[in-house]
C-alpha positions in Angstrom: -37.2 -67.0 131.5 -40.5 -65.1 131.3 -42.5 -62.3 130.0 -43.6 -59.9 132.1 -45.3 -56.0 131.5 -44.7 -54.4 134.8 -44.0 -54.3 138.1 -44.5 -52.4 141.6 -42.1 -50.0 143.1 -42.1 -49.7 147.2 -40.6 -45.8 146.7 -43.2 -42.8 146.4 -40.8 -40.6 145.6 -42.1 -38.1 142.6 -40.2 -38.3 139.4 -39.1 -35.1 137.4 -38.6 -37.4 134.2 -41.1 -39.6 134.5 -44.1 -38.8 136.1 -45.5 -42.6 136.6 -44.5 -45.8 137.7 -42.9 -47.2 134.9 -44.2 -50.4 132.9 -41.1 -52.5 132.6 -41.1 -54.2 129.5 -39.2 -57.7 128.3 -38.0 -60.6 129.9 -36.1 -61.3 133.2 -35.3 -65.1 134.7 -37.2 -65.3 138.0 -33.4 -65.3 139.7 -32.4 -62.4 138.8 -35.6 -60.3 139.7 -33.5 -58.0 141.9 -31.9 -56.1 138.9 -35.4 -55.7 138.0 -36.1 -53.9 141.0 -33.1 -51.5 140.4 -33.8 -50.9 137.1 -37.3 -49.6 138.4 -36.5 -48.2 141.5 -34.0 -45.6 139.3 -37.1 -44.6 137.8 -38.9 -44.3 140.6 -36.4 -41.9 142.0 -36.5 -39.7 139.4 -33.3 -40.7 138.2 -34.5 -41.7 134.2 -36.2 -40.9 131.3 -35.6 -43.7 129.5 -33.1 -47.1 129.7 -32.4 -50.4 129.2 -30.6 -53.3 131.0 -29.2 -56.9 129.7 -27.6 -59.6 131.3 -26.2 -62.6 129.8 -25.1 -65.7 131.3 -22.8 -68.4 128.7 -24.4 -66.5 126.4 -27.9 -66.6 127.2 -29.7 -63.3 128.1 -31.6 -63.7 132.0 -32.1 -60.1 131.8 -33.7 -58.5 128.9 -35.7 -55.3 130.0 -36.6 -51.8 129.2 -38.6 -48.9 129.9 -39.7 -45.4 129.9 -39.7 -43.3 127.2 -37.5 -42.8 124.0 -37.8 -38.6 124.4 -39.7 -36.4 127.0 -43.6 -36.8 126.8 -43.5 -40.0 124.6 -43.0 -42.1 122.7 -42.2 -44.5 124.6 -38.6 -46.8 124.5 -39.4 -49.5 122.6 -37.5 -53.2 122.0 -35.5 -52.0 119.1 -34.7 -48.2 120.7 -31.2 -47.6 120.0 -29.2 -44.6 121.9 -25.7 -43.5 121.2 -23.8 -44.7 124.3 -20.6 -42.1 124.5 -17.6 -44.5 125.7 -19.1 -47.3 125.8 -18.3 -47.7 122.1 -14.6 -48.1 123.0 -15.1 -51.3 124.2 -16.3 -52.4 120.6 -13.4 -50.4 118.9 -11.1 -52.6 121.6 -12.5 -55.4 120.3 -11.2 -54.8 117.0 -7.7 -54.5 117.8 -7.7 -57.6 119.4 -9.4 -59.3 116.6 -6.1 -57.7 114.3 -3.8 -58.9 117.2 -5.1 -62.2 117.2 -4.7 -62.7 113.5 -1.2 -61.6 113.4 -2.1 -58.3 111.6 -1.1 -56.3 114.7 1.9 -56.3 117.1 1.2 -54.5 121.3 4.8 -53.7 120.5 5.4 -52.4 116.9 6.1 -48.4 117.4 2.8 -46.7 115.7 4.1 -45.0 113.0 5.8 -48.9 111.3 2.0 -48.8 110.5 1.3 -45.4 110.2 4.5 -43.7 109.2 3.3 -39.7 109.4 2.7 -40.6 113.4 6.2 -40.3 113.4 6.0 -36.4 113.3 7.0 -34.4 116.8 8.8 -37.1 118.4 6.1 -40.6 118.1 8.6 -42.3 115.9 8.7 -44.4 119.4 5.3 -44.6 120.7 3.7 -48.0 120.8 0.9 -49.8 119.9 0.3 -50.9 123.7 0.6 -47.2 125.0 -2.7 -46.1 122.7 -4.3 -49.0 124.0 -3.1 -48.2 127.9 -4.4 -44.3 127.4 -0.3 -43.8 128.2 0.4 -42.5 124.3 0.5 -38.5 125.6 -2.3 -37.9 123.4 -5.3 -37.6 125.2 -6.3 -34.6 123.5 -5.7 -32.2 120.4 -3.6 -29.7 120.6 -5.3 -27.6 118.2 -8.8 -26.1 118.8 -11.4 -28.1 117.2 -14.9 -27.7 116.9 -17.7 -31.1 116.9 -18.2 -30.6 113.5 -14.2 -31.4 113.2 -14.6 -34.7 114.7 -17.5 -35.7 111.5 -13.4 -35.4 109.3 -12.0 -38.5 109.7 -8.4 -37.5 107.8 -8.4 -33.7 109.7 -8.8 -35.6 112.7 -6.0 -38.2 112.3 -3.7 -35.6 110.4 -3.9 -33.4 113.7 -2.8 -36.2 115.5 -0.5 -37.4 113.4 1.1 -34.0 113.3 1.0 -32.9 117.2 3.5 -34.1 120.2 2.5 -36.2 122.7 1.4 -34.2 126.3 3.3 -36.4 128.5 6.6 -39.1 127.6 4.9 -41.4 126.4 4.6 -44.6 128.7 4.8 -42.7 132.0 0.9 -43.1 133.4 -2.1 -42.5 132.2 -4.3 -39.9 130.9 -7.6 -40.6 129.6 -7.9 -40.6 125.6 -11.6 -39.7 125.9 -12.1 -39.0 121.8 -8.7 -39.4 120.3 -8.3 -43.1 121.3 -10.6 -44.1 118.5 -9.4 -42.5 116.2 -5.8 -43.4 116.7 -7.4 -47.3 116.5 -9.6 -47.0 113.7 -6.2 -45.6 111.6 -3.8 -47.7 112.7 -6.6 -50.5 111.7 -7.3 -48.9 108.4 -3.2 -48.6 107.3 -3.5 -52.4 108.1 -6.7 -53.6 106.5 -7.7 -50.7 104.0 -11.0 -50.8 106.3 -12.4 -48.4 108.3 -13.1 -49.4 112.1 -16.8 -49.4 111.6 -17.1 -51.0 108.6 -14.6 -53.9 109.9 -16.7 -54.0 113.5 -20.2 -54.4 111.3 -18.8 -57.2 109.1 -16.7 -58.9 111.6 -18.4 -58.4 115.1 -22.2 -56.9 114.3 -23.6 -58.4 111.5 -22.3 -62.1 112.6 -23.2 -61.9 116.0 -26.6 -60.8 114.8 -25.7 -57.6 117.2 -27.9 -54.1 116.3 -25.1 -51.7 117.4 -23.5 -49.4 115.2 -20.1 -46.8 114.8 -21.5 -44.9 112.0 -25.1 -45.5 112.1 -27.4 -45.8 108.1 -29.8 -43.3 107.9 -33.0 -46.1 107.6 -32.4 -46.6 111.5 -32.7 -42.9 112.8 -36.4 -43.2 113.8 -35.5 -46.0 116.4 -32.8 -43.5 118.2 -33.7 -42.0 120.9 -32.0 -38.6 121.4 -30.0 -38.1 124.7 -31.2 -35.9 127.1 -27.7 -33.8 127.7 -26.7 -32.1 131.3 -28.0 -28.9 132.4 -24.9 -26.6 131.3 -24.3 -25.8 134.8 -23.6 -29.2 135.6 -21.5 -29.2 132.7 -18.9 -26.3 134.1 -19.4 -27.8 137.3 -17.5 -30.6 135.4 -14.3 -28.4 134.6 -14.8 -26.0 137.0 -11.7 -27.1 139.6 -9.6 -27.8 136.2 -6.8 -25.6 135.4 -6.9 -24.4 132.2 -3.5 -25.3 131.2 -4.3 -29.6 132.8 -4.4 -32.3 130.5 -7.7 -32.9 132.2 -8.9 -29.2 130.8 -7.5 -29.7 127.7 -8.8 -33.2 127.0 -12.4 -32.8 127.9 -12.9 -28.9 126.9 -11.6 -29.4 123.2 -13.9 -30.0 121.3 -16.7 -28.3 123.4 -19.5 -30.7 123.3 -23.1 -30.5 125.3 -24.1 -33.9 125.0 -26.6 -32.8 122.1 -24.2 -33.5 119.3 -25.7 -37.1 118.7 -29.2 -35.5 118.0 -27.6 -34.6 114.7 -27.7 -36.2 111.6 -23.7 -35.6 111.0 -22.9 -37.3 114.2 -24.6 -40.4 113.7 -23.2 -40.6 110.3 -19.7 -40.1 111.3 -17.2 -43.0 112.5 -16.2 -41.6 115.8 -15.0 -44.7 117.1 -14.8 -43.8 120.7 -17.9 -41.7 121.3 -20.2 -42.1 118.4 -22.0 -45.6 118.9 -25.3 -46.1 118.6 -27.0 -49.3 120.4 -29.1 -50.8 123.3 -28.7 -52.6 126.3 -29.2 -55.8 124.3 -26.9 -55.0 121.0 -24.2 -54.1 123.7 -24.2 -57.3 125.6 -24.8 -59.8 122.6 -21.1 -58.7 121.6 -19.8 -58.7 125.2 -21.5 -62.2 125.3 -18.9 -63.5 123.0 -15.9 -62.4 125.1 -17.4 -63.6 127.9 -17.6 -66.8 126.9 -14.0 -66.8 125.7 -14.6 -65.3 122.1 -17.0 -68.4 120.6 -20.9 -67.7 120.9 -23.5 -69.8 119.0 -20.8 -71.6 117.0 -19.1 -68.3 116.1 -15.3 -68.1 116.5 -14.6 -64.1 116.9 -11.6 -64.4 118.6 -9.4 -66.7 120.1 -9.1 -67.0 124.3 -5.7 -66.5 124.1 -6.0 -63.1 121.9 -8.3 -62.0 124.7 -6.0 -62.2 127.6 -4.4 -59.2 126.1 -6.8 -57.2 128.1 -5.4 -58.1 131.4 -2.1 -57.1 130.5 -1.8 -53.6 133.1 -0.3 -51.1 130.7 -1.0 -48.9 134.2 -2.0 -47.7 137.2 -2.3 -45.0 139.1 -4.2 -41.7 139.2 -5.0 -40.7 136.1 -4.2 -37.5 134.3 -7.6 -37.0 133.6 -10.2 -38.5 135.6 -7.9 -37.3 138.5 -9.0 -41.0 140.0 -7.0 -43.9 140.6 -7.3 -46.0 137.2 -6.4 -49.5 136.2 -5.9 -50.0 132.2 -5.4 -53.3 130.8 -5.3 -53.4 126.7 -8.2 -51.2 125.8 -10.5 -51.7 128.7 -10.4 -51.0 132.2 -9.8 -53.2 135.0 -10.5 -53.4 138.2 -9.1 -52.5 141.0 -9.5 -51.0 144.8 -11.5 -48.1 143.6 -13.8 -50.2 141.6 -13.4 -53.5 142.5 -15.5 -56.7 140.7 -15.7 -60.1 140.9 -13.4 -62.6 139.5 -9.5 -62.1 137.9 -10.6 -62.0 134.4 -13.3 -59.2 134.3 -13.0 -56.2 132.6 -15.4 -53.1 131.9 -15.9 -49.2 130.5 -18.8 -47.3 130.4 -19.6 -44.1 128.3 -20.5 -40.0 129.6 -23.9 -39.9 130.9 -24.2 -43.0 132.4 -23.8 -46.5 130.2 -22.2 -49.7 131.6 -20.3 -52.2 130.1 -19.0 -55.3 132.3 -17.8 -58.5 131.0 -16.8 -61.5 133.6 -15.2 -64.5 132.0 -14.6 -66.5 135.0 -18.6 -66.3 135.1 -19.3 -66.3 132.0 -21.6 -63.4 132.1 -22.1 -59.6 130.4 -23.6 -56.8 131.6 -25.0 -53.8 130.0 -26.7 -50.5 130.8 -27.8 -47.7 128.6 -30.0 -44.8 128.9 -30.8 -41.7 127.5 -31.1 -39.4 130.1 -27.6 -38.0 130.7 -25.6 -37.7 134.2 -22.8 -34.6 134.2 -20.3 -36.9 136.8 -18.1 -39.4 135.1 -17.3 -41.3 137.8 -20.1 -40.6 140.7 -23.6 -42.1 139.0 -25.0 -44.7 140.9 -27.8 -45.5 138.5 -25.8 -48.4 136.1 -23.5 -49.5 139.3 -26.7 -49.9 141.6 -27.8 -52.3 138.6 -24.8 -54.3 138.3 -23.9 -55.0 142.2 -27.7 -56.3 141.9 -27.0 -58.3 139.1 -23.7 -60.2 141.2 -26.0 -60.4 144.2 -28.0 -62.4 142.1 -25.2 -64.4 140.5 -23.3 -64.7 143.2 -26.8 -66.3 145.3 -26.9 -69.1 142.8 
């Protein structure tokens, strides 16, 4: 490994965000110099603003970098910039759940509401652990209107849920829970341990692994957060524009009405909004990631057991999903791969978050990967920017 402060870029292609050749900063292991490139040549296209990239092989980060800036015209991202990362938090919430499975505290195939009993309401009295986890619960989205500000309320939100019926029978494919899976998980783990979800990720999983990524984030860390630069709002209906009103897909991605500028706020970063709200880097992301990676030990630290995390690869489905309209694989809590989006090795795993973060963790190679930026992309499926990263990141692995 070695330090380096910037590099060259072959493309002359102007940049609307940032209007110079980027100084790369951090540390990259001379083998895996070609995610380096990538991660400059998206600047060079015009593609960023600001972003960082981490890889970690058994543990060990080859790829440490950042660069650009933390908000237009300066200052610039910094080693300790943190950025909330949309989705990409639900790998952490995940995490969790597993950690309650592996203890014995939580059953894939206890109904719900034996932990929760007002989830019983409207017909859940049968719904399963396993089918919040899959994104095959029905409840993908609230039936009631809700505003942003209603997601900063943790017991509004959960009663609402609690209270509605599910979209769908329950079991029967997927439909993305894009907000209301961590919220489902961070009650169910609160009947069970009195705790909420991001004060039992900070003491079991953060502070131990010495990782700076947070759901609910202390006020004394707001000047390192970079604010997210949201999509022009014509990208935004672009989004939903082919929807139907009445589609899960509308439904789950139109209520709450968000712009992508909610995180700016001082409510948002505060609130525990387990599958949207966490705040982190490239590095916090993939120090946590490390540890499943390598089987769920790093450094000495036991966070959970191998055999608790083969409950991922369990397919709870398959199939073109309700909302992403895309064929989707689900294992428990994270997404796996498939034709569509296929990786390396039987036993990897992945999500990323709106706007563009990336979240892969291999364990036949014993690696994580992690992207996070903070200048947002309106597609959830079609930016190339944290893919172009990764495939050079295998390229490299995969090279020896």
């Amino acid at each position: 490994m070695y330090s380096f402060d910037g590099m060259s870029s072959t493309s002359d292609a102007p940049s609307a965000l940032y209007p110079r050749t980027p100084v790369v900063h951090g540390r990259c292991d001379e083998r895996f110099a070609p995610v380096r490139d990538a991660f400059a040549a998206n600047f060079a296209a015009g593609l960023e603003l600001g972003a960082s990239v981490c890889v970690t092989i058994d543990g060990e980060p080859v790829v440490d970098i950042w660069a650009g800036d933390a908000s237009p015209g300066g200052p610039e991202w910094a080693e300790d910039t943190i950025v909330n990362v949309y989705s990409t938090t639900k790998t952490m919430a995940g995490l969790c759940m597993l950690m309650l499975a592996d203890r014995g505290q939580l059953d894939w195939d206890t109904p719900v509401a034996e932990y929760w009993p007002e989830f019983a309401a409207n017909g859940k009295d049968g719904v399963l652990v396993r089918q919040v986890m899959g994104h095959t619960s029905g409840l993908s989205g609230f039936e009631q209107q809700i505003t942003a500000t209603d997601l900063y309320d943790w017991e509004k939100i959960t009663s609402l849920l609690a209270a509605q019926a599910p979209w769908w029978t329950p079991g029967d494919g997927s439909g993305y829970h894009a907000v209301t899976l961590g919220f489902l998980q961070g009650e169910i783990l609160r009947r069970i341990t009195g705790r909420t979800i991001g004060e039992f990720f900070r003491t079991e999983v953060a502070e131990p692994l010495g990782s700076d990524f947070h759901i609910g984030l202390d006020p004394s860390h707001d000047h390192r957060v970079s604010n997210l630069i949201p999509p022009a709002e014509s990208e935004l209906v672009d989004t939903v524009g082919t929807m139907t009103p009445d589609s899960v897909a509308f439904r789950t991605l139109t209520n709450p009405v968000m712009t992508g500028a909610e995180p700016q706020t001082g409510e948002w970063r505060r609130a525990e909004i387990p599958a949207a709200g966490g705040i982190g880097n490239a590095r916090s992301v993939a120090r946590v990631h490390a540890a499943m990676a390598c089987g769920g030990t790093l450094d000495g630290l036991d966070i959970i057991s191998r055999e608790g995390l083969e409950a991922i690869f369990q397919r709870q489905s398959e199939g073109i999903d309700r909302v992403f309209g895309e064929l989707t694989s689900y294992g428990m809590g994270y997404g796996l791969p498939n034709e569509e989006f296929p990786l390396p090795g039987e036993h990897t795993f992945y999500w990323g978050g709106w706007g563009g973060s990336k979240a892969i963790i291999d364990m036949d190679n014993r690696m994580s990967f992690a992207y996070v930026m903070n200048r947002m992309d309106a597609s959830l499926i079609e930016d190339m920017r944290g893919p172009s990263i990764l495939m050079a990141a295998y390229g490299a692995l995969l090279a020896g």
